[in-house]
N, C-alpha and C positions, 0 to 999 in steps of 0.2 A: 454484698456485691452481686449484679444478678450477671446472670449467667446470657447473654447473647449471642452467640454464635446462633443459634436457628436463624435468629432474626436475620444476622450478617448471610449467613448460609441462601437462607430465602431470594434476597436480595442479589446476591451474586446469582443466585437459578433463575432469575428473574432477567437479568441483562443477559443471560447467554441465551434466553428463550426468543429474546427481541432480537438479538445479534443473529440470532437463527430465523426469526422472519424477516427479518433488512434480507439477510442472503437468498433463503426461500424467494421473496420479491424480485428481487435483484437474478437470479435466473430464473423465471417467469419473465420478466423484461429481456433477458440480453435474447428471447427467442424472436425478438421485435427488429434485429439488429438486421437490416439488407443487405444481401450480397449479390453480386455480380450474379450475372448467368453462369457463368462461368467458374465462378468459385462456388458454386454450389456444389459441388461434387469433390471437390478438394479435400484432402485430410485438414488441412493449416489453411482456415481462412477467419475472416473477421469477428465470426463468435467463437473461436479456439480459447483465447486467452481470458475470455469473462465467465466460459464455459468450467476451463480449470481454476480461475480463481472461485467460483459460485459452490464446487463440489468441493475444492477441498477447504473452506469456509463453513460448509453445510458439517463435515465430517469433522473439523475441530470443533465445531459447538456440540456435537452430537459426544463425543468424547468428555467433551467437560461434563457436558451434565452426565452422563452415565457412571465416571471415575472420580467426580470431587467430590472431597470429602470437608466436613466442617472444620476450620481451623480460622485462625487469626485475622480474618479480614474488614477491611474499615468499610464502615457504610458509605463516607464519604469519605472523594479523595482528598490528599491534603490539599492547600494552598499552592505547594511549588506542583505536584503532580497536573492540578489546574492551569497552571502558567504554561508549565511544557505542552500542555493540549495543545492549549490557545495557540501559541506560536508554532506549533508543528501543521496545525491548522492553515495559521497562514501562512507559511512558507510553503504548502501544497498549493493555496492559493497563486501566489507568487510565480511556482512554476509553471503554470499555469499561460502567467501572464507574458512570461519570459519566452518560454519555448521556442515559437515562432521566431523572436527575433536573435536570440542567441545560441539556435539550434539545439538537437539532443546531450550532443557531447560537453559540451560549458555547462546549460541548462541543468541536466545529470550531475554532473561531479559539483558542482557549485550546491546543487540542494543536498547529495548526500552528506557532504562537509558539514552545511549548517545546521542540520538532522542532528548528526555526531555532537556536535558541539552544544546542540539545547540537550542535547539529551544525558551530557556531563563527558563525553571522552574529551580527553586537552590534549594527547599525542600528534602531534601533526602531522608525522610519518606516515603512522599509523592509520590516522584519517583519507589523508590524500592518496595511500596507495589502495588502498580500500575501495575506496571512492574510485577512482582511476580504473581499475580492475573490473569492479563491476558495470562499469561505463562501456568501456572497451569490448567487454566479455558480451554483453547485450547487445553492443553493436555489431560487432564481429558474427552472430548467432542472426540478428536479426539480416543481415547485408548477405549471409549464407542464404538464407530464405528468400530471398529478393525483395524483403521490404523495406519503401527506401523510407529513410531515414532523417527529414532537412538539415540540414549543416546551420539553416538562419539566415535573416536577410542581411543581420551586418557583415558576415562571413563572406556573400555573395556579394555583400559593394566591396569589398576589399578584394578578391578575384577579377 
């Protein structure tokens, strides 16, 4: 029986290297992002949040490869690992598409649910308060900061 872990090993140093120039890329871009005159001087303005996801993206790929160690990993993923992609995929998609018309908070809690559920949790409780919470909690953070938020336009024919 041979022995592959380097290979698997390789492989895995291989995707964190790209995962780390996606990021690398991805802030070199978000320096492109416009702001107002006025929020140019601001602590919290429209390249904060790409700014922190960019560094600490940079900083967990930079950890993997420094700290992993060869052990058990498949070269490829399974079949069901493949399917949860795909559909987690698109239901980014989706929200996407939803947003606008069913505002942050349905939008929110409606994708975290179906997240939870491709990704194997069955607790409903547990889903929707989850779900709920982190919804809430964003908005609440985000409405403290003055940034608004659409409610959606079916929201707004029904007002």
């Amino acid at each position: 029986m041979k022995n592959t872990s380097g290979v698997r090993m390789a492989g895995f140093r291989l995707g964190t290297l790209l995962l780390l120039l996606v990021f690398l890329s991805y802030g070199y871009l978000t320096t492109d992002i416009r702001l107002d005159f006025w929020a140019e001087s601001e602590l919290f303005n429209a390249r904060t949040f790409p700014y922190l996801i960019c560094i600490t993206a940079i900083i967990l790929c930079v950890l993997i490869l420094v700290f992993s160690k060869a052990g058990p990993l498949n070269v490829m993923p399974s079949r069901t690992g493949i399917v949860r992609a795909v559909l987690l995929l698109s239901l980014t998609f989706l929200y996407g598409l939803c947003l606008d018309q069913l505002g942050f908070m349905v939008t929110s809690t409606i994708f975290l649910i179906s997240a939870f559920m491709i990704l194997g949790e069955r607790n409903w409780i547990r889903m929707f308060a989850t779900a709920a919470s982190v919804v809430v909690t964003f908005w609440i953070l985000m409405d403290s900061l003055d940034i608004y938020l659409a409610p959606g336009s079916w929201w707004e024919m029904l007002n």
